[in-house]
N, C-alpha and C positions, 0 to 999 in steps of 0.2 A: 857536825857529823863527820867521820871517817872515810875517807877514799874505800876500803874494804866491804864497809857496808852498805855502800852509796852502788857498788859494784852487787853485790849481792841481792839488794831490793832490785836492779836493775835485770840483773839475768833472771831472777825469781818472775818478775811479772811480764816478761817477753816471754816463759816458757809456759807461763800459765796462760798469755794469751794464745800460744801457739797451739796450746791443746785444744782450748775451747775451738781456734777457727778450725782443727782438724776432724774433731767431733762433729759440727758443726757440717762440715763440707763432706761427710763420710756418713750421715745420717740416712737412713731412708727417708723418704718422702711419703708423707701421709697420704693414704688411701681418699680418693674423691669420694665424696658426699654420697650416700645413695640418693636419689631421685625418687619418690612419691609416684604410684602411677594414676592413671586419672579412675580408677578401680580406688586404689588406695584412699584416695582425697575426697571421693564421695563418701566410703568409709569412716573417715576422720569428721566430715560435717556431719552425716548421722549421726554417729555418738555422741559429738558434741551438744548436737540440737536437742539429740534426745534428753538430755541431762537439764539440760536449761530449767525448766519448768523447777525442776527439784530444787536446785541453786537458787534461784527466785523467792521458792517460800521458805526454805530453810534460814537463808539472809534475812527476810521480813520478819521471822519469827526472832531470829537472834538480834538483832539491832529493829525492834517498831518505832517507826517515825523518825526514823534516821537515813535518810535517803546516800547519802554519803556513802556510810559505812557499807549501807545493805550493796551498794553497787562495788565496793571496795570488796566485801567478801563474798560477790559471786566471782568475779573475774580471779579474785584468789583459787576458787573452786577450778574454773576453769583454768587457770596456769597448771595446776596441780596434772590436769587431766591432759592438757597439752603435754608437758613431761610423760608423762604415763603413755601416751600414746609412742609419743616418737618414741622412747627408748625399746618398746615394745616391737617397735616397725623397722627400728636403727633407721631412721629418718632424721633428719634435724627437723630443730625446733619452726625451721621457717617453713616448711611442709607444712605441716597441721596449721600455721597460724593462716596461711594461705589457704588452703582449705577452708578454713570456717569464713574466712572476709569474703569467700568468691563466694560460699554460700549465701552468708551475708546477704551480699548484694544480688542476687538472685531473689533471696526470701522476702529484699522492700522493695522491689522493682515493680512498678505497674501492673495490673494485671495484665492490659494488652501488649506487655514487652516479655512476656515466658515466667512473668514474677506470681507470687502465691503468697502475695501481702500476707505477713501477722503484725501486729503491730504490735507484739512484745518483743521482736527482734528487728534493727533499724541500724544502719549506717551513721547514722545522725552522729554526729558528738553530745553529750551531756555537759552544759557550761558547769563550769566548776565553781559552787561558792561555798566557802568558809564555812567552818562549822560554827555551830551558834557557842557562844562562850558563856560557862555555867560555873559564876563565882561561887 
């Protein structure tokens, strides 16, 4: 390669870096989070809770005896709703998700600890197995 164009590639990508870091250091700075108020997050586990039930048999009605899937598309249901809420609130997505976990754990909690047991809503994890394989 050439002296001339060895000079050329050379100043060409010094000034293209030099724009980026100018861009770059001259940007504003993104607006902080809104924060959920605790109004708000009761809000968010309401509606969520209240949907549950629907999600539940809708899932059991689309995939029967399919435990897998039917839990794979309520929590679909419920992403969906998480979206919908925050953008609604301009909250981020960890607002709502927080919200419903502190519900959550409210909702399996003892009775004698402030909790209002159902036992279609639980903390638990669901072990994960396989789906059965259909030659």
């Amino acid at each position: 390669m050439d002296l001339p164009a060895q000079i050329a590639g050379f100043v060409v990508a010094v000034a293209t870096t030099a724009l980026v870091v100018m861009r770059a250091a001259t940007a504003p700075a993104p607006s902080p989070p809104k924060h959920a108020s605790a109004q708000d997050r009761a809000g968010f586990a309401a509606q969520i809770a209240s949907r549950e039930d629907d999600w539940r048999g809708k899932a059991a009605k689309d995939f029967p005896s399919d435990d897998w899937s039917q839990r794979d598309a309520f929590h679909g249901h419920e992403a969906a709703s998480v979206r919908e809420l925050a953008g609604i609130s301009g909250v981020p997505y960890e607002e709502v998700f927080r919200a419903i976990d502190d519900d959550l754990h409210h909702a399996s909690a003892p009775p004698g600890r402030g909790g209002a047991r159902r036992p279609d809503r639980s903390v638990n994890a669901v072990p994960v197995k396989p789906r059965p394989i259909f030659d």
